[in-house]
Backbone bond lengths (Angstrom), bond angles and torsions (degrees), N, CA, C in turn:
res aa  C-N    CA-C-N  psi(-1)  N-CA   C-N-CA  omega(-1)  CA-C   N-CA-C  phi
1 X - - - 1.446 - - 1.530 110.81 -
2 X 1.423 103.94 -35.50 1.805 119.99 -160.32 1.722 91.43 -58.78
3 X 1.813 101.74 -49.02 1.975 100.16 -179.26 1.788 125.80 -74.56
4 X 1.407 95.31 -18.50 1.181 79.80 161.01 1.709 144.08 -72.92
5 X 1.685 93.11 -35.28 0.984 109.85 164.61 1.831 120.68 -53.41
6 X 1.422 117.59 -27.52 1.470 109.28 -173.38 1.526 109.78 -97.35
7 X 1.536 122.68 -5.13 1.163 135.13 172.70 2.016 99.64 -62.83
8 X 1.125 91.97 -55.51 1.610 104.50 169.51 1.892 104.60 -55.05
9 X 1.214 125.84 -80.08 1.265 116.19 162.86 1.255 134.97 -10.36
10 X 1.472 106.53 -55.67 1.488 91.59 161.23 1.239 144.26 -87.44
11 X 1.339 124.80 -4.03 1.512 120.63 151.61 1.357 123.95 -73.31
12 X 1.216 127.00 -13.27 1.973 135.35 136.57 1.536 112.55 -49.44
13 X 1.258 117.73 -57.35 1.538 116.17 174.84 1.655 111.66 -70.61
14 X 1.426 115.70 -22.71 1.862 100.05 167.44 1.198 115.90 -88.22
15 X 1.451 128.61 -4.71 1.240 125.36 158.93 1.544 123.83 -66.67
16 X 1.379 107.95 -37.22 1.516 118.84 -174.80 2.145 90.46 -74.97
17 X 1.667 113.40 -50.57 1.868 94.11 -176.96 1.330 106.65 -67.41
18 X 1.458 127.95 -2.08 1.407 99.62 -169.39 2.111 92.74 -104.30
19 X 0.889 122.61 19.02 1.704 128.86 174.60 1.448 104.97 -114.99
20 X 1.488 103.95 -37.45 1.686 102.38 -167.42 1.691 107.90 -117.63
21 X 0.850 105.16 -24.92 1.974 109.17 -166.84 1.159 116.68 82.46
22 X 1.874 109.35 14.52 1.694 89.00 161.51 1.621 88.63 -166.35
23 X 1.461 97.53 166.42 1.567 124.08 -142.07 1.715 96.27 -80.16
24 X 0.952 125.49 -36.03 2.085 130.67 -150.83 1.422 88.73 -118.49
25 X 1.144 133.16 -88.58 1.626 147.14 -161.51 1.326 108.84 -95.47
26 X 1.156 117.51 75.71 1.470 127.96 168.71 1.502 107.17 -54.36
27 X 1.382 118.41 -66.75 1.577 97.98 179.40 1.322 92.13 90.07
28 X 1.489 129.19 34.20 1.534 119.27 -172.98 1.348 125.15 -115.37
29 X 1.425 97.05 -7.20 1.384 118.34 168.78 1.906 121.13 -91.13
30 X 1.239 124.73 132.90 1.328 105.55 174.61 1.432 105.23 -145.50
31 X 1.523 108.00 168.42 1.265 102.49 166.06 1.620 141.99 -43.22
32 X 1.155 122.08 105.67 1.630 100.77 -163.70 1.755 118.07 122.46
33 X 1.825 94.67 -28.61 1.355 107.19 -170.66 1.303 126.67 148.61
34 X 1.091 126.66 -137.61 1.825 119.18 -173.98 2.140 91.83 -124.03
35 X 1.688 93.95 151.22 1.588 100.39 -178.93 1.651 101.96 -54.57
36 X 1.244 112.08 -37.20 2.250 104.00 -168.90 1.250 91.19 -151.28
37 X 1.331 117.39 -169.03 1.375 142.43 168.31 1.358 111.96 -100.51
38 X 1.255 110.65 161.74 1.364 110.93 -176.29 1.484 123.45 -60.69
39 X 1.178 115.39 151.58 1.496 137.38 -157.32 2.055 83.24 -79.87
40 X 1.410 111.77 117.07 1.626 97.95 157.17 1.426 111.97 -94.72
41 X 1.163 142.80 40.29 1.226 134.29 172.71 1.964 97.58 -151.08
42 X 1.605 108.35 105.15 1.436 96.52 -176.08 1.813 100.98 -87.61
43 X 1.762 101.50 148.65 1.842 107.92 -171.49 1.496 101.59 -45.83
44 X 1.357 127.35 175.73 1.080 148.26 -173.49 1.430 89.24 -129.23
45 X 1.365 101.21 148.37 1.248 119.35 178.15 1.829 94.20 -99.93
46 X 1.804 112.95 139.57 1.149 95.45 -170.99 1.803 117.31 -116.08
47 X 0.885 125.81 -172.97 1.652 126.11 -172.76 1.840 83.31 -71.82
48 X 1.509 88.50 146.12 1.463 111.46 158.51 1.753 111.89 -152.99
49 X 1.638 107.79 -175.00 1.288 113.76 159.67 1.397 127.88 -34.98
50 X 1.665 94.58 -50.86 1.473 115.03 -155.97 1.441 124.29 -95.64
51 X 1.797 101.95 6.45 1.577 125.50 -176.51 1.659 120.05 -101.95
52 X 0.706 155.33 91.79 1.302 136.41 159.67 1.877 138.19 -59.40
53 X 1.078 128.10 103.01 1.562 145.14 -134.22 1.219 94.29 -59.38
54 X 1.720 136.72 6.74 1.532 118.95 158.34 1.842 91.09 -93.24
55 X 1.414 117.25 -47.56 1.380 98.87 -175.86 1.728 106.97 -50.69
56 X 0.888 125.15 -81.09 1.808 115.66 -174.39 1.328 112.60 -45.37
57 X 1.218 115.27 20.64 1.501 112.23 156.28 1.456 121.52 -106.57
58 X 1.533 102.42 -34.65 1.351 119.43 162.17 1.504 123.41 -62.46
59 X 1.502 120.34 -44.73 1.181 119.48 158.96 1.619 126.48 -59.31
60 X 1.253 130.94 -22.86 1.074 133.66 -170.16 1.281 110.63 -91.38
61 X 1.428 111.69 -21.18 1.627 115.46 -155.08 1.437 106.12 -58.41
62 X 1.293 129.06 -55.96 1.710 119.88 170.11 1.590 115.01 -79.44
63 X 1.148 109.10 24.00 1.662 121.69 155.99 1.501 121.41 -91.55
64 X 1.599 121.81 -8.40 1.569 88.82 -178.36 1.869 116.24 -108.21
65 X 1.551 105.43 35.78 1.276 77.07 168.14 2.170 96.56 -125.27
66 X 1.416 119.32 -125.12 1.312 109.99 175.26 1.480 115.54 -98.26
67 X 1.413 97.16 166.82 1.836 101.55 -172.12 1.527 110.33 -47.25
68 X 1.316 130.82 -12.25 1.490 127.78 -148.65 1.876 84.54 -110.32
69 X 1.099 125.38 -22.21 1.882 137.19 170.40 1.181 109.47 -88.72
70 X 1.442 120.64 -13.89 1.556 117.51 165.93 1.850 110.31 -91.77
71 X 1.552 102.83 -17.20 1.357 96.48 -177.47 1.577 116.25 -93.38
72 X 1.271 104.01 -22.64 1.385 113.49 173.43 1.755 108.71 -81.23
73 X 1.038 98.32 -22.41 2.138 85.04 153.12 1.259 144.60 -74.42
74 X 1.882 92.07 -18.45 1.210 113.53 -173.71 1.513 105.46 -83.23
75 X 1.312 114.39 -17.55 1.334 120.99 179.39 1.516 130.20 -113.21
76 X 1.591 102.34 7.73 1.359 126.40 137.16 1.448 135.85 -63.90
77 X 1.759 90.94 -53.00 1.643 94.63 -177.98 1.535 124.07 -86.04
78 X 1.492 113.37 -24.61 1.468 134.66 173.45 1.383 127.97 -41.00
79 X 1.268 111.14 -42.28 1.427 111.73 168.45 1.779 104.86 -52.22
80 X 1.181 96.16 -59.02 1.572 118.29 -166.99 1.607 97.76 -35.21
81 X 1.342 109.79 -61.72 1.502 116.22 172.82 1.684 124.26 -59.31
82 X 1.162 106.91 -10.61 1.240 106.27 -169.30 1.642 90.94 -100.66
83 X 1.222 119.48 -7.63 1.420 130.33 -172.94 1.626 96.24 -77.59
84 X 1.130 104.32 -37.51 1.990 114.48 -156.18 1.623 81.21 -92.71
85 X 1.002 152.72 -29.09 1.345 146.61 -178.97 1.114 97.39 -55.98
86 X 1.075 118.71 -64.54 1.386 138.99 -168.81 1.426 127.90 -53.12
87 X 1.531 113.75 -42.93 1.146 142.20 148.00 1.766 108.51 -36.99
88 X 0.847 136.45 -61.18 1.480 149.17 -169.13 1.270 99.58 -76.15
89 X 1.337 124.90 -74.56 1.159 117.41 176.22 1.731 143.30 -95.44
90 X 1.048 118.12 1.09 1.408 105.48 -179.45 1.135 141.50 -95.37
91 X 1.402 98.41 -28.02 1.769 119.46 156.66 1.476 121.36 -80.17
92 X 2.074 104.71 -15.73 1.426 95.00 176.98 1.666 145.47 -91.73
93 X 1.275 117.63 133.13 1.286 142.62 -125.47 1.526 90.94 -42.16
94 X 1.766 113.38 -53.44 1.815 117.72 -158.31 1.589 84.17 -78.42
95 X 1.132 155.50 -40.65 1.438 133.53 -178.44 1.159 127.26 -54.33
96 X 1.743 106.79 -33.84 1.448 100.23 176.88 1.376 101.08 -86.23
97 X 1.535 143.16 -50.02 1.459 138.43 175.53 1.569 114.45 -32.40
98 X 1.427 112.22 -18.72 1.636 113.50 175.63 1.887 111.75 -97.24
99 X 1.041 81.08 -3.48 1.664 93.18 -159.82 1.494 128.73 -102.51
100 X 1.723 89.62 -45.79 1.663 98.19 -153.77 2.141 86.74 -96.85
101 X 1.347 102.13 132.06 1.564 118.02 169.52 1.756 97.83 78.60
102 X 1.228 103.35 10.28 1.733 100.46 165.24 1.524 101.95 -75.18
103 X 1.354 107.38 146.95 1.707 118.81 172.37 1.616 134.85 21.98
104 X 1.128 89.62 36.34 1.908 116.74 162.27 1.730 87.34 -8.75
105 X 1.354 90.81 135.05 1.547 115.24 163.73 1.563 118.92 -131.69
106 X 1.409 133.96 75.65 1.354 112.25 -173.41 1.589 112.89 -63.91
107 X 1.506 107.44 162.23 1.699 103.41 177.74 1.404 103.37 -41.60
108 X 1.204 127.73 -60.96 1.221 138.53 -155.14 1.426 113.22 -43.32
109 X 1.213 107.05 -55.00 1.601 126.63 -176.21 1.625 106.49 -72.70
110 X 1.222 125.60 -42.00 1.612 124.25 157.54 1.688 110.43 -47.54
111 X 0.716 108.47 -55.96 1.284 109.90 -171.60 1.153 120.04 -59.98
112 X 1.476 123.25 -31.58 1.321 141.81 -163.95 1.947 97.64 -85.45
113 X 1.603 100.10 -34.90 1.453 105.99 -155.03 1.778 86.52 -108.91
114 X 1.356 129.73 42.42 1.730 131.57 -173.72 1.082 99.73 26.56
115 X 1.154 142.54 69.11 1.351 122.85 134.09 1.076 130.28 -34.07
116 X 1.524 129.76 -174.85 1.493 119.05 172.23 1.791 93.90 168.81
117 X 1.358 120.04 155.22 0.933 134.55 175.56 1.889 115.01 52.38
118 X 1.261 141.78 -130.69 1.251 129.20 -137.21 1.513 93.62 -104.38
119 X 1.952 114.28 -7.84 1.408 106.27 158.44 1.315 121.69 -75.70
120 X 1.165 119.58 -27.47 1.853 127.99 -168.57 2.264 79.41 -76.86
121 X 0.799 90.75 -75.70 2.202 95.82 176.45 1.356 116.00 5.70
122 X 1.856 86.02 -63.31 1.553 108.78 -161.51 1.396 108.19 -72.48
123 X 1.372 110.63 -23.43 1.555 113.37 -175.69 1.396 126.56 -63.83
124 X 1.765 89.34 -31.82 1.445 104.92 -176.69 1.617 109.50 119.01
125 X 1.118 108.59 8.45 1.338 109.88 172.46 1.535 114.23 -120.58
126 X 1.859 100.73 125.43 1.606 112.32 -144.70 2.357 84.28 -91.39
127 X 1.406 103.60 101.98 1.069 89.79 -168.23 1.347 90.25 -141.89
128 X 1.750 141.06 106.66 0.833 159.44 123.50 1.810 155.13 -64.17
129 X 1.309 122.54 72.11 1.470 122.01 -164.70 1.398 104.69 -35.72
130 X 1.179 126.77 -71.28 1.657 125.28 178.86 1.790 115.93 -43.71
131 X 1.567 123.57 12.05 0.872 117.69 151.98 1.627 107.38 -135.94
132 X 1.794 133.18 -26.89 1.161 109.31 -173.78 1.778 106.58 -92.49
133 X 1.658 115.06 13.30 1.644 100.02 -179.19 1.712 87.04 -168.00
134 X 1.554 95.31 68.20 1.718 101.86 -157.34 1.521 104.98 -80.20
135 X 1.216 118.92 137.59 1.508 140.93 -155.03 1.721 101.29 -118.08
136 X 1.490 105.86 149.51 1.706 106.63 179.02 1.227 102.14 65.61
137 X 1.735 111.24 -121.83 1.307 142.84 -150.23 1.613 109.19 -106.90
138 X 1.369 102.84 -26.69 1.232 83.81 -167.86 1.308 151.49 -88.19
139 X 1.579 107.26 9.83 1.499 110.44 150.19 1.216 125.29 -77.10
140 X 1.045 123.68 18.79 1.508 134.34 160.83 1.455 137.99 -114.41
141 X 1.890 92.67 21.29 1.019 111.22 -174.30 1.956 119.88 -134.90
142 X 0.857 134.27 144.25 1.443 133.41 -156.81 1.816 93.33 -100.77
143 X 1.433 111.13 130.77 1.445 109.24 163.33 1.587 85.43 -173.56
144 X 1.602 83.98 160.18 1.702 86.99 -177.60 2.016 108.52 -109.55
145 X 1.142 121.39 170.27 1.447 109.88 -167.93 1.802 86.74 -111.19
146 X 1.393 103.10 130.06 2.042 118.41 178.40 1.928 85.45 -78.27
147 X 1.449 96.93 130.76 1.190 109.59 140.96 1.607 121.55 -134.80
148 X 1.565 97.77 148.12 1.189 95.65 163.29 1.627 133.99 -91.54
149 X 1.572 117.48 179.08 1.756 126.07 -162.15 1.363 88.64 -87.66
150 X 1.381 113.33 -88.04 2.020 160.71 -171.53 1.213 93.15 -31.44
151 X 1.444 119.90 -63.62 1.924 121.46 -150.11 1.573 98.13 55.21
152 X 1.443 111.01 62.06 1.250 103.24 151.16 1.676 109.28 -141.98
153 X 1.309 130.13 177.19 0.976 137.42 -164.53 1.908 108.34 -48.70
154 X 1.197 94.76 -41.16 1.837 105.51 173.87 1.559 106.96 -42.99
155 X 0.930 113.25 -48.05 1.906 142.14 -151.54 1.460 95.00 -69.37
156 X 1.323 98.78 -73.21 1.898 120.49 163.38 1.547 108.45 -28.49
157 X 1.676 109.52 -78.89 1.735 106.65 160.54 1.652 120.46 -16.58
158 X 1.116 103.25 -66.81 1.772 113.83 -164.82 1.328 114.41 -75.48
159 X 1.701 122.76 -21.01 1.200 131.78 176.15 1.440 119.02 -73.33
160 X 1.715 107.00 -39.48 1.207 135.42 153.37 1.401 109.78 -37.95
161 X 1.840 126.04 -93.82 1.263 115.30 164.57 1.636 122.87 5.70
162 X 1.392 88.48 -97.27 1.772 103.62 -176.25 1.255 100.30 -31.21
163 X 1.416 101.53 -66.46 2.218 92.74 -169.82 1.829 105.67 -39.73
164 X 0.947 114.24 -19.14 1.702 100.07 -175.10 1.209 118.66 -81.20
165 X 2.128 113.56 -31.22 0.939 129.16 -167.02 1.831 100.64 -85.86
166 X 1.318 123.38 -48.42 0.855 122.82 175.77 2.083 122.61 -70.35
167 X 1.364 101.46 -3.05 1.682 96.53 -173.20 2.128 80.45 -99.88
168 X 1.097 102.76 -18.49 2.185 100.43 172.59 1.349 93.31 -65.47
169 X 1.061 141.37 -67.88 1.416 156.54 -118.39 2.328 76.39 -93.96
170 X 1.148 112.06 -64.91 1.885 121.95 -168.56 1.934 82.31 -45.49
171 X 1.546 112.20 -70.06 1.724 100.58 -154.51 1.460 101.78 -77.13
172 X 1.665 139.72 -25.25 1.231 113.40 163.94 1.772 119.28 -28.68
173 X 1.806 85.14 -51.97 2.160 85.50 -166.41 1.740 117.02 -53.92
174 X 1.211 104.76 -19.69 1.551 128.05 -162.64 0.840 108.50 -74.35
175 X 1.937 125.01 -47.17 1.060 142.50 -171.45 1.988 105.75 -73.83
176 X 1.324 99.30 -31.93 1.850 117.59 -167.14 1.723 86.25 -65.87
177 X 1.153 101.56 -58.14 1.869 112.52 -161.98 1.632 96.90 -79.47
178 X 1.189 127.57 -27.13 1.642 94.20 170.07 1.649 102.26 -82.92
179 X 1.212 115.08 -49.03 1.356 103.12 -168.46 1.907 109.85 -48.71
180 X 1.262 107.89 -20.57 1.891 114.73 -177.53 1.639 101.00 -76.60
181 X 1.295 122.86 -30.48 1.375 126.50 -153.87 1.814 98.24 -120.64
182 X 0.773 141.54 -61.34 1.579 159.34 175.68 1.491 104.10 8.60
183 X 1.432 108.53 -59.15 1.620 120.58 173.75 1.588 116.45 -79.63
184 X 0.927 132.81 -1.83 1.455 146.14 147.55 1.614 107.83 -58.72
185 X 0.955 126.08 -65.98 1.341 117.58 -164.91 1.574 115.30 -76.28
């Protein structure tokens, strides 16, 4: 599961080298605003030893138009993947036997112990900054907040999920409104 998940990772991390020129610490944010605008031409991955010219065709294929057409694929196909996650694990039997009624959290006890983010979620308490003291963009943006029933580690799992499905659903809109606005500025 752990590789599938980083196969996904790295088309998040070639978005950040193809804005910044490097993979961890983009450095892309600054005071004032972002270092450039988006890259319209995302890198090509190029022929080597170690490639064969249907694989670098396959790799390239959501490479030839700009970084902002590589991200809006990513948020085409992602659900889909988050579907196959899902598939593997959520109905399956040893995930939930590790999972489901592990380390109960009532709201109460989150709260008491700061929770915050997809643990405060899982507890059952629908508590989101980007919607109750929303910052940037994001009251201008539609997503729903995952909570969980249980507050147990399962809950956490599924709260998790959603956050993936719902942060696709946040940069689809992003992608709608720059591509609406882009030539304006």
């Amino acid at each position: 599961m752990l590789l599938y998940c980083f196969r996904e990772r790295e088309t998040l991390m070639d978005c950040y080298e193809a804005v910044s020129g490097a993979r961890m610490h983009a450095t892309y944010y600054r005071p004032g605003g972002v270092y450039r605008d988006l890259p319209e031409r995302m890198p090509q991955f190029q022929p080597s030893k170690y490639r064969k010219e249907k694989d670098l065709e396959r790799l390239n294929a959501d490479r030839q138009g700009s970084l902002l057409d590589y991200i809006e694929a990513f948020t085409e196909r992602f659900p889909g993947v988050v579907d196959e996650f899902e598939t593997l694990l959520t109905d399956n039997r040893i995930w939930k036997q590790r999972l489901v009624d592990v380390a109960i959290v009532s709201p109460e006890r989150a709260l008491q112990l700061g929770f915050s983010g997809p643990m405060l979620r899982g507890s059952g308490i629908q508590w989101d900054l980007r919607k109750k003291q929303p910052y940037e963009v994001y009251d201008q943006v539609e997503f729903d907040i995952p909570v969980g029933t249980n507050g147990d580690c399962y809950d956490r799992y599924l709260v998790r999920v959603e956050e993936m499905r719902q942060s696709t659903r946040i940069i689809k809109q992003c992608v709608d409104w720059l591509r609406a606005n882009r030539a304006r500025s």
